[in-house]
C-alpha positions as CSV (number, residue, x, y, z in Angstrom):
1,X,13.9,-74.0,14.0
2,X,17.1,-76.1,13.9
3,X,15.3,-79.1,15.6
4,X,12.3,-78.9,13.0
5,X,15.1,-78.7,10.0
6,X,16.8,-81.6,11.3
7,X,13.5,-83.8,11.0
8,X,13.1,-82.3,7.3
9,X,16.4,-83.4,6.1
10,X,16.6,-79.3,5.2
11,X,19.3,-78.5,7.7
12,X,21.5,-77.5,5.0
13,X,19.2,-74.8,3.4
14,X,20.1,-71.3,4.8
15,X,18.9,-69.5,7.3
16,X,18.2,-66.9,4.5
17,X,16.5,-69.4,2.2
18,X,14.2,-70.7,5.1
19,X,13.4,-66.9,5.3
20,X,12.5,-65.8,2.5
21,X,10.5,-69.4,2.0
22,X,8.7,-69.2,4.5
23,X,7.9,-65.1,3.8
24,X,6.6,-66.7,0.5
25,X,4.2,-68.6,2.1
26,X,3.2,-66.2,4.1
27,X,2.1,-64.0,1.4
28,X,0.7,-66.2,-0.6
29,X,-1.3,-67.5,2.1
30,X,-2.7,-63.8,2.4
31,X,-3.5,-63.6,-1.3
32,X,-5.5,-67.1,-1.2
33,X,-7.3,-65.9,1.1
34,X,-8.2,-62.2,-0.5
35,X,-8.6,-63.8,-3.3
36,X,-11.6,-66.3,-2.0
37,X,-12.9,-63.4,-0.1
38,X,-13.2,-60.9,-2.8
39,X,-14.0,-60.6,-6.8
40,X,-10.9,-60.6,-9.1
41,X,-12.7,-57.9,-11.0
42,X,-13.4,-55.4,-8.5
43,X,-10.6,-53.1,-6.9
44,X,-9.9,-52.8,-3.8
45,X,-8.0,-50.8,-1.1
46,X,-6.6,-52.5,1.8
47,X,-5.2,-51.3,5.2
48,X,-1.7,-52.6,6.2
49,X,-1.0,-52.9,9.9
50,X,1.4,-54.8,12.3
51,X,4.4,-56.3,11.5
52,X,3.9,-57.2,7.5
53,X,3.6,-53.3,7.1
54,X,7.5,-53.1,7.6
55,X,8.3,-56.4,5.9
56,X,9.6,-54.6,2.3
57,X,9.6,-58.4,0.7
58,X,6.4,-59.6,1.9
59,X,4.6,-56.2,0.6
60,X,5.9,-56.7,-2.6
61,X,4.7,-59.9,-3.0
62,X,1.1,-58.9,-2.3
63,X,1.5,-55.7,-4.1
64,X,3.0,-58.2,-7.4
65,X,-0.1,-60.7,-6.9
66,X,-2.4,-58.5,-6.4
67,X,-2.6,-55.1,-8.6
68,X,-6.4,-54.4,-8.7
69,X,-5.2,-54.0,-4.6
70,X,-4.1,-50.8,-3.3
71,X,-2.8,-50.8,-0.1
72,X,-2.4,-48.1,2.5
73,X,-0.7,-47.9,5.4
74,X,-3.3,-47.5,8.4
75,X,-1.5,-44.4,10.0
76,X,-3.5,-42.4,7.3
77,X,-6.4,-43.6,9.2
78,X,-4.4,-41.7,12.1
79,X,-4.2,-45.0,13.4
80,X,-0.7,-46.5,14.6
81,X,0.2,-48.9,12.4
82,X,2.0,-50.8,15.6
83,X,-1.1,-50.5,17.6
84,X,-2.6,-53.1,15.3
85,X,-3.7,-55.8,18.2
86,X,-5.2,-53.0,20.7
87,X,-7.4,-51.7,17.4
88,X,-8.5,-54.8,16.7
89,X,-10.1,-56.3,20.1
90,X,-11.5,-52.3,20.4
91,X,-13.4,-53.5,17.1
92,X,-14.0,-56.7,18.5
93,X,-15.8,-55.7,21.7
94,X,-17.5,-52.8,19.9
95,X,-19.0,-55.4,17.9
96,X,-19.8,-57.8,20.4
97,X,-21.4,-55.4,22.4
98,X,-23.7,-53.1,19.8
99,X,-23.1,-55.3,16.1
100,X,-25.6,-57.0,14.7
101,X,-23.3,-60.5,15.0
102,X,-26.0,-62.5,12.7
103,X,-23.3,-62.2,9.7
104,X,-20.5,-63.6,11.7
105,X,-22.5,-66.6,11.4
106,X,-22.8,-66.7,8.0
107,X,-18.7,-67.6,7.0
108,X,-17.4,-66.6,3.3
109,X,-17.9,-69.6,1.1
110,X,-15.3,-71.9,1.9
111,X,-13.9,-69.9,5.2
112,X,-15.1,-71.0,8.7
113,X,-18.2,-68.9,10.6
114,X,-16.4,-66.9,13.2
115,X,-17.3,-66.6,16.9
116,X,-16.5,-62.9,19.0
117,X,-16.6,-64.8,22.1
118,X,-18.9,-64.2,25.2
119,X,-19.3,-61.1,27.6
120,X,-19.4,-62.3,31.1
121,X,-21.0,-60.0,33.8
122,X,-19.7,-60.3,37.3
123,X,-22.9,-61.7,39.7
């Protein structure tokens, strides 16, 4: 990080500032996206997993941003919350395997079609 300061001429902002900048951007990156994804009208209730779930500053910026959002910690889902990876590529596979797949071609207006990758059987 010190290297990448140096060539910003920011090497004298805080580590703390750098922080809670960059946490910022994080979280707005998250609400951009939600935002193109979904109507501004409608509520909604989103599942909060990995590491953002115990990040008290970035929750409160999407919880500030966005308050027809209600978010909900996964374990309620008797999920762990930590386990947020190994969930996700069960999903993935599931998917691959028995989904339909035609609507990962499709894409969200403005947000790339996404690919779930190959299954390769040994010969």
């Amino acid at each position: 990080m010190q290297k990448a300061k140096e060539k910003s001429a920011t090497h004298n902002i805080s580590v703390e500032d750098t922080m809670t900048t960059l946490n910022k951007f994080s979280a707005d990156s998250i609400i951009s996206a939600l935002q193109k994804a979904t109507n501004i009208n409608n509520k909604y209730k989103i599942f909060v997993s990995g590491g953002g779930l115990h990040n008290p500053l970035l929750m409160q910026h999407l919880k500030e941003a966005l308050s027809n959002f209600e978010f909900e910690d996964i374990a309620g889902l008797h999920i762990n919350p930590d386990a947020k990876e190994a969930c996700l590529f069960a999903i993935l596979a599931n998917e691959c395997v028995c989904g339909d797949g035609n609507y990962l071609q499709k894409g969200i207006d403005g947000m790339p079609a996404i690919s779930m990758g190959k299954i390769s059987f040994p010969d």
